[in-house]
MDAnalysis code that builds the backbone (N, CA, C; Angstrom):
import MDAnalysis as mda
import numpy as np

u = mda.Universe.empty(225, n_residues=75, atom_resindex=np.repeat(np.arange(75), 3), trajectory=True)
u.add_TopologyAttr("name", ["N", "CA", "C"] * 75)
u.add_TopologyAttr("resid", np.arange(1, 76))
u.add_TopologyAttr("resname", ["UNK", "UNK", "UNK", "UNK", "UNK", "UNK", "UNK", "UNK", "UNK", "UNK", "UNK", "UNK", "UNK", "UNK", "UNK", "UNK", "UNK", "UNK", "UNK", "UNK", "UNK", "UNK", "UNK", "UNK", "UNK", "UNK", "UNK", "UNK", "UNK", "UNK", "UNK", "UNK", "UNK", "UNK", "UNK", "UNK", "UNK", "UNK", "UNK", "UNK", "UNK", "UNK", "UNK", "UNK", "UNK", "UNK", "UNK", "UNK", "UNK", "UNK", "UNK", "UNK", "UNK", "UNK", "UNK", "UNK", "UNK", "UNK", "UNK", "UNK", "UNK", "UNK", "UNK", "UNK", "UNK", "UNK", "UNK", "UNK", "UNK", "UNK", "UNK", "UNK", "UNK", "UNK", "UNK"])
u.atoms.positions = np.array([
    [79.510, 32.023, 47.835],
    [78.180, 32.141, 48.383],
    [77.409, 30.862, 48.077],
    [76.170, 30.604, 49.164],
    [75.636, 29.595, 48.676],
    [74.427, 29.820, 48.838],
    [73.364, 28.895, 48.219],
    [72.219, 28.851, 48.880],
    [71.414, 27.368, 49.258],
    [70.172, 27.619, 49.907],
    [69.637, 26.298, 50.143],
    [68.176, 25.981, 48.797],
    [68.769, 24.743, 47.918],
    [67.927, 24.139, 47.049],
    [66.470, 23.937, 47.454],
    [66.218, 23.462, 49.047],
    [65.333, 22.929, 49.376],
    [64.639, 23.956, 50.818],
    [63.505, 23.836, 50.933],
    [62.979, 24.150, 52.388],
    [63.534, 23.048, 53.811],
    [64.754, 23.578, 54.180],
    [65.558, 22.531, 55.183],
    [64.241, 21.765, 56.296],
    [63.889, 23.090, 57.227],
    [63.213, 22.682, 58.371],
    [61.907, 22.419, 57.551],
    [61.068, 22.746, 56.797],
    [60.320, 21.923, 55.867],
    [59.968, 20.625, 56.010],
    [61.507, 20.629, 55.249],
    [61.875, 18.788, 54.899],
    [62.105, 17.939, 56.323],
    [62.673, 18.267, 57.218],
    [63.008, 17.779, 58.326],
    [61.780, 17.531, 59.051],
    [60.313, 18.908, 59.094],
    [59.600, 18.475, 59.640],
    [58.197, 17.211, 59.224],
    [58.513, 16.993, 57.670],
    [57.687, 15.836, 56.984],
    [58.026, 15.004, 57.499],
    [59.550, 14.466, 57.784],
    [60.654, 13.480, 58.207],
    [59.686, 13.278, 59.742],
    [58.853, 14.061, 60.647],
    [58.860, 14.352, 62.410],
    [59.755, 14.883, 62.526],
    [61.079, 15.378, 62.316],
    [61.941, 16.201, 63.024],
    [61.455, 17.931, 63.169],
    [60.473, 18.147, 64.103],
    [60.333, 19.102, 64.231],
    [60.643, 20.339, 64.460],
    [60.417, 21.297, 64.886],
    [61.599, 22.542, 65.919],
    [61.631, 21.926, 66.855],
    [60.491, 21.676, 67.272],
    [60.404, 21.380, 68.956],
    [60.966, 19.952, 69.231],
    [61.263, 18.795, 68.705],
    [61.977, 17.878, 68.600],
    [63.399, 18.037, 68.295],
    [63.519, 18.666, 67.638],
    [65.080, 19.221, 67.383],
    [65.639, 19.574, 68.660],
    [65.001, 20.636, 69.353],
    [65.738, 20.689, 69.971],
    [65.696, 20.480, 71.458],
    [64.041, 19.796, 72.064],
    [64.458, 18.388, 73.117],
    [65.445, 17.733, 72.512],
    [65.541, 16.721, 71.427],
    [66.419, 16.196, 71.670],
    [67.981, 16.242, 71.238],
    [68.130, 17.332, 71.281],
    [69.516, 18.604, 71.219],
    [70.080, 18.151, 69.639],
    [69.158, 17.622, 68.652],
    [69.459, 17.266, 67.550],
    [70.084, 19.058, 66.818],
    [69.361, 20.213, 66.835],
    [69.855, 21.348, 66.365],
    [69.366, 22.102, 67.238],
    [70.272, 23.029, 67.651],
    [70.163, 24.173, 68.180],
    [68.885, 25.291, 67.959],
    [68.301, 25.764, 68.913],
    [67.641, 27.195, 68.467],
    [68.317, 28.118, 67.034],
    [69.342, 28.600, 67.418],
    [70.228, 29.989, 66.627],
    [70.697, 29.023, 65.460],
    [70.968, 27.795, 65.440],
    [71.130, 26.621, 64.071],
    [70.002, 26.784, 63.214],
    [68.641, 26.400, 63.865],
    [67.544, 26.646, 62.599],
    [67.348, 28.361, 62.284],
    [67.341, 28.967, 63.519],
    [67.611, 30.035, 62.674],
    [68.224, 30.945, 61.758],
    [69.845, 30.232, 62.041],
    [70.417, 30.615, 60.352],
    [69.802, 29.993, 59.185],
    [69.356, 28.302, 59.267],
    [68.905, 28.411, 58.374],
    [67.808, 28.891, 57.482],
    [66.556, 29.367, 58.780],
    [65.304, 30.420, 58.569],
    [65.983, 31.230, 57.443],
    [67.134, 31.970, 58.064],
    [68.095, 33.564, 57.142],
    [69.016, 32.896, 56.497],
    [69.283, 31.605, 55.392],
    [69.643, 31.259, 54.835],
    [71.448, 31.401, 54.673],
    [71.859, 31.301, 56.397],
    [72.844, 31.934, 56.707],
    [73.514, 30.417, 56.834],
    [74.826, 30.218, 57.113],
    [75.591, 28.968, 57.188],
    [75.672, 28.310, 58.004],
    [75.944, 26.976, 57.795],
    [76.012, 26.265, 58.944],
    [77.106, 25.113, 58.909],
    [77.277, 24.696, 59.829],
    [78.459, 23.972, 60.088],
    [78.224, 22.702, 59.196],
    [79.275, 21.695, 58.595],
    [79.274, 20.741, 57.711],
    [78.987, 19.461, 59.362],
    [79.173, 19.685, 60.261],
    [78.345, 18.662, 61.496],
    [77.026, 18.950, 61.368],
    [76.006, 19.534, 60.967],
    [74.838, 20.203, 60.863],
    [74.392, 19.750, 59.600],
    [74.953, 20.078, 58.354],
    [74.773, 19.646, 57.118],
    [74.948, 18.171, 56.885],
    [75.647, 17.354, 57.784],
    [75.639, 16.047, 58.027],
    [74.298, 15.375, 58.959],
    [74.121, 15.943, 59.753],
    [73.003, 16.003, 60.507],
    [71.484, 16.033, 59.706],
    [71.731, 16.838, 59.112],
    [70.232, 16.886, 57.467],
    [70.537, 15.948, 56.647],
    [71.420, 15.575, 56.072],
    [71.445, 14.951, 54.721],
    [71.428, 13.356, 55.395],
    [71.730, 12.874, 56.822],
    [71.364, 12.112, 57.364],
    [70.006, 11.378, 57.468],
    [68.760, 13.119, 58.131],
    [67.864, 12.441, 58.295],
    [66.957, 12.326, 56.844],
    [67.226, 13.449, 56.007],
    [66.864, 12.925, 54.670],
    [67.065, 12.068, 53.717],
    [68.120, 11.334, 54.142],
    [68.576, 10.966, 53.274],
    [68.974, 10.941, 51.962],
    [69.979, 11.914, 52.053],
    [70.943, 12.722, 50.883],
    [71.789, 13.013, 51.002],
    [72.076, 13.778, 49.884],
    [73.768, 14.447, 49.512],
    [73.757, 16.017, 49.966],
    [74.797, 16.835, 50.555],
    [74.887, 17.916, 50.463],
    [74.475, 18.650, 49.411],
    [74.382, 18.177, 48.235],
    [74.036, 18.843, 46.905],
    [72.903, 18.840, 46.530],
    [72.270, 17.726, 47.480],
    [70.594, 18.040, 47.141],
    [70.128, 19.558, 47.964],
    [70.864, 19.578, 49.194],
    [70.258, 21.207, 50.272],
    [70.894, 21.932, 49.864],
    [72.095, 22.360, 49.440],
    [73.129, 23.610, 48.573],
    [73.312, 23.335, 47.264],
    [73.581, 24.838, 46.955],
    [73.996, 25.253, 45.779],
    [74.622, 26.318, 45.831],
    [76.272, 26.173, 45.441],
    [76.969, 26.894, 45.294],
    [77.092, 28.138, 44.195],
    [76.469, 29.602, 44.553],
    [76.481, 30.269, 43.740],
    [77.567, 31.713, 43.613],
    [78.956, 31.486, 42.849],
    [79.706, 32.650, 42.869],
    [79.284, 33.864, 42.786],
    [79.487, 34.720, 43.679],
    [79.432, 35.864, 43.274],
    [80.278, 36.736, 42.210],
    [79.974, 37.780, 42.285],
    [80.812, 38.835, 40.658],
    [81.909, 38.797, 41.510],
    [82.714, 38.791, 42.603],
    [83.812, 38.925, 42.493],
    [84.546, 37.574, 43.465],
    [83.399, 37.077, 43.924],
    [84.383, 35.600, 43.827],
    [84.606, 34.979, 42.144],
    [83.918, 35.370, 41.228],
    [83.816, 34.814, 39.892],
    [85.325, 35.628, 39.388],
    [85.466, 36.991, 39.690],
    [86.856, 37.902, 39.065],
    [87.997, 37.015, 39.992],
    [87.696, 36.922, 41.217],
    [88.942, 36.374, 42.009],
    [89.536, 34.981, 41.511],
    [88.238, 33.860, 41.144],
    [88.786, 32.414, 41.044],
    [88.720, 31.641, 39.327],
    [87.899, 32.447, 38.952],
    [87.809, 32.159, 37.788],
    [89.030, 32.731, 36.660],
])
């Protein structure tokens, strides 16, 4: 499981990357920001796409948090 460290579309919209810029210029999808609204997943082309215009690391927007039985399964 993971989650997001930061407010994505937040951050994107300080940057100008707005909703409404996003997606004139087909930078992210409608149903894209809205997984991330529901803190739901998104493709590592997408997560490249953010850490682009922020300029960062995947590890600044996620954080990988095991659950109780991904923790029994891998640990």
């Amino acid at each position: 499981m993971f989650s997001y460290k930061i407010d994505v579309l937040k951050a994107l919209s300080e940057r100008g990357y707005t909703s409404t810029r996003m997606r004139k210029e087909k930078i992210m999808s409608q149903a894209t920001m809205q997984s991330i609204r529901e803190g739901r997943g998104i493709t590592t082309d997408t997560l490249n796409t953010i850490c682009i215009i922020l300029r960062c690391q995947p590890s600044d927007v996620l954080e990988i948090v095991p659950t109780d039985e991904e923790k029994i399964k891998f640990f």
